[in-house]
Structure formats: C-alpha cells, structure tokens
Backbone as ProteinMPNN parsed JSONL, in Angstrom:
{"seq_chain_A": "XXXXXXXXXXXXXXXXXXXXXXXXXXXXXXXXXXXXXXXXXXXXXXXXXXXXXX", "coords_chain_A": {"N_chain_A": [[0.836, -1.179, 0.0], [0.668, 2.276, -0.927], [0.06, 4.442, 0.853], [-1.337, 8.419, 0.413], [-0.959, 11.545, 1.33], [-3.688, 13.668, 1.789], [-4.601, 15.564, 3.373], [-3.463, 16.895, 5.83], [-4.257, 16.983, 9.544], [-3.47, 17.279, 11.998], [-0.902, 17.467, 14.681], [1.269, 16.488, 17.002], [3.657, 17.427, 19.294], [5.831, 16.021, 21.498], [8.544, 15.193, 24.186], [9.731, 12.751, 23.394], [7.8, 11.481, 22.086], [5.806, 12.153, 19.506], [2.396, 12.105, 17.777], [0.281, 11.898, 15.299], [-2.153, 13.438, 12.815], [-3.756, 12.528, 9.685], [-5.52, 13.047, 6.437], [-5.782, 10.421, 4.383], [-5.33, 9.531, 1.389], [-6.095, 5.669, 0.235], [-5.477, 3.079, -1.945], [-7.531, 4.725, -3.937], [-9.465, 5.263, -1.788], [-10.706, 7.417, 0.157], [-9.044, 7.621, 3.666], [-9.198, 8.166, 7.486], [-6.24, 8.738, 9.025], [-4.348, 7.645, 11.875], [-1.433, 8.5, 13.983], [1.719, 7.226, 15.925], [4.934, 7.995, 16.682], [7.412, 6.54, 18.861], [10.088, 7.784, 19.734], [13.998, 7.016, 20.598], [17.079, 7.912, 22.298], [16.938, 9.576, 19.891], [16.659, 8.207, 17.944], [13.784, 6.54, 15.928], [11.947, 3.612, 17.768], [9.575, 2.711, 18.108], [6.628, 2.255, 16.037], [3.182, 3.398, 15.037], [0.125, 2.965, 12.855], [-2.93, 3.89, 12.456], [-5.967, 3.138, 10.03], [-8.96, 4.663, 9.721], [-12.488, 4.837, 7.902], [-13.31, 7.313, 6.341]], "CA_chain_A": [[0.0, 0.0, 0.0], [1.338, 3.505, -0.652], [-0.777, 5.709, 0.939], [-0.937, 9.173, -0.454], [-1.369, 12.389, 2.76], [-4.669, 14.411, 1.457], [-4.694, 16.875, 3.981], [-3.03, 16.988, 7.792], [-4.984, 17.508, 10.58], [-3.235, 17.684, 13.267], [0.477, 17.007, 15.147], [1.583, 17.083, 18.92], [4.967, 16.472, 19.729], [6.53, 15.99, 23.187], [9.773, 14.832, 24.102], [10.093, 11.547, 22.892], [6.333, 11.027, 21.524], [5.276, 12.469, 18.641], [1.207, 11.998, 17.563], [-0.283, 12.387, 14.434], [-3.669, 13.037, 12.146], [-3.911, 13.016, 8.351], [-6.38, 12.33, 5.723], [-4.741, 9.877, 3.367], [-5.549, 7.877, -0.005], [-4.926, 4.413, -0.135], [-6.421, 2.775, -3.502], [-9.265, 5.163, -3.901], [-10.456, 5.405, -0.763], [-10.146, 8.309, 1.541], [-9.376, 7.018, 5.46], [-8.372, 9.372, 8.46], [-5.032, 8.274, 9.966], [-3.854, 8.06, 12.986], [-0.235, 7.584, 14.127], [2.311, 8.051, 16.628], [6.596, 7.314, 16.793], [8.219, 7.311, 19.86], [11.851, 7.648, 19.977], [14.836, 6.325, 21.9], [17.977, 8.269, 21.703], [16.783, 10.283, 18.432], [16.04, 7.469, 16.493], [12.425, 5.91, 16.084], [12.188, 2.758, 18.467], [8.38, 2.346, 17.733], [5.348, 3.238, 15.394], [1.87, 2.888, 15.28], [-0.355, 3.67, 12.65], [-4.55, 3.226, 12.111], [-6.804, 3.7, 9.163], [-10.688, 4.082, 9.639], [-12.976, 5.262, 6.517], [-14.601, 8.711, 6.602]], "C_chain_A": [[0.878, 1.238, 0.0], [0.24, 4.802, -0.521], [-0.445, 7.467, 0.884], [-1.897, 10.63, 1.004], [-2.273, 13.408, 2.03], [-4.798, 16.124, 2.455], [-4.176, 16.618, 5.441], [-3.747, 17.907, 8.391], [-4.56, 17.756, 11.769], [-1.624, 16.763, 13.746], [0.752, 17.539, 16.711], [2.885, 15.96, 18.698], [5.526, 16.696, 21.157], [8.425, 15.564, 23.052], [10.282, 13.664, 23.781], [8.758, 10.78, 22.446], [6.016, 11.827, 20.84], [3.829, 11.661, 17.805], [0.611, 13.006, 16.205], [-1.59, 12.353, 14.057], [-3.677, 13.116, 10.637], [-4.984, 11.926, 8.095], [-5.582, 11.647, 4.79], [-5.812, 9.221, 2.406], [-5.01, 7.079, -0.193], [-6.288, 3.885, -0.721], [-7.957, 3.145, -3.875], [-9.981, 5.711, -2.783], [-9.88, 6.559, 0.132], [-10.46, 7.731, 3.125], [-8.578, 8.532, 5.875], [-7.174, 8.06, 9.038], [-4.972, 8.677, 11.129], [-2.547, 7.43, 13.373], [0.673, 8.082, 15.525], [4.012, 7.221, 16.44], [7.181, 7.942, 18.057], [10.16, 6.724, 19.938], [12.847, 7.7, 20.989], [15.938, 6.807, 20.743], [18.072, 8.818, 19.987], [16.562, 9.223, 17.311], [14.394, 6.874, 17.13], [12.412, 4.32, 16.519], [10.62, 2.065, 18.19], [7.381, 3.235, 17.027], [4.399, 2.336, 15.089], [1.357, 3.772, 13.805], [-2.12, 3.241, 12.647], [-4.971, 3.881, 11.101], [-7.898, 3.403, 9.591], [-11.011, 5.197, 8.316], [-13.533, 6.694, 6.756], [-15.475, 8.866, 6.478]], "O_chain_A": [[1.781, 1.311, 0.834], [-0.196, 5.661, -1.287], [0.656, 7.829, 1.298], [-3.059, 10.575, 1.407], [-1.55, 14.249, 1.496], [-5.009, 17.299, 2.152], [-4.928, 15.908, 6.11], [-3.939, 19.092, 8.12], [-5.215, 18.416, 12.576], [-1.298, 15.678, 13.264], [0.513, 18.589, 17.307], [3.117, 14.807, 18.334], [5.501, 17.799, 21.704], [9.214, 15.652, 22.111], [11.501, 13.577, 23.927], [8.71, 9.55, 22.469], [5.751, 12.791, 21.558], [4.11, 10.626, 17.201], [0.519, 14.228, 16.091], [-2.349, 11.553, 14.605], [-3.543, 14.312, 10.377], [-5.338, 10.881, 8.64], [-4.626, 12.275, 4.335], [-6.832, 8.585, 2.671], [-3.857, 7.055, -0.623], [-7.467, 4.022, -0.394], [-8.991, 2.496, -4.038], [-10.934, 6.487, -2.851], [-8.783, 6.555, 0.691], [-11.542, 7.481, 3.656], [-7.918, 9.402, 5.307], [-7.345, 6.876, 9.329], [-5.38, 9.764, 11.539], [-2.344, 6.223, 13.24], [0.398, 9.128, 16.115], [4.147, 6.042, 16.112], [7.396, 9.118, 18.351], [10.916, 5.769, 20.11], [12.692, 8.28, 22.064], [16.053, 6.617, 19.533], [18.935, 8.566, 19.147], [16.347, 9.402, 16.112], [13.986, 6.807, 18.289], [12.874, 3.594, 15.64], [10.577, 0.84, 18.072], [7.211, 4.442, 17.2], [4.459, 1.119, 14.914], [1.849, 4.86, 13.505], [-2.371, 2.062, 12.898], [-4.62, 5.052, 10.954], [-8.173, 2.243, 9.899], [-10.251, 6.043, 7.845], [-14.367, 6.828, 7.651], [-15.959, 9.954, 6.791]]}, "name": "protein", "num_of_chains": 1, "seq": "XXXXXXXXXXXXXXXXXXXXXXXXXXXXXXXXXXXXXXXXXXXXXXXXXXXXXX"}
C-alpha cells in the first residue's frame, strides 16, 4: 500500500512522543489516519499507525 497524505490535521509532539492526524488515499479510498513514533535516543524505536474510513 502507498498511501498518499490528502490533507493533515493535526500534530503534537513531546519529548520523545510524537502523535499524528492526516487524511490519506490508499487505492481510492479516503481514510483518516492516525499515528504516533516514539523515539529512543533520536532514532524511532516504535510506530503505530490506524486507518478508519470517513
């Protein structure tokens, strides 16, 4: 899947958690995202993301 970022809704970052929102296209379909990466020692140690439909 290469989903394609339609519009960003929203970003909060902290100190080692960063939380996202975008609208994305993946094959046709517009979903809202949701994601977050939290990092260890400046690199990314984990990520999350979710699609639901709009």
């Amino acid at each position: 899947m290469s989903p394609e970022v339609v519009e960003p809704l929203g970003l909060r970052v902290t100190e080692d958690v960063i939380t996202y929102r975008s609208r994305v296209e993946v094959d046709g379909a517009v979903n809202d995202s949701h994601g977050t990466f939290v990092l260890r020692d400046g690199l990314i140690w984990r990520q999350t993301t979710a699609f639901s439909p709009v």
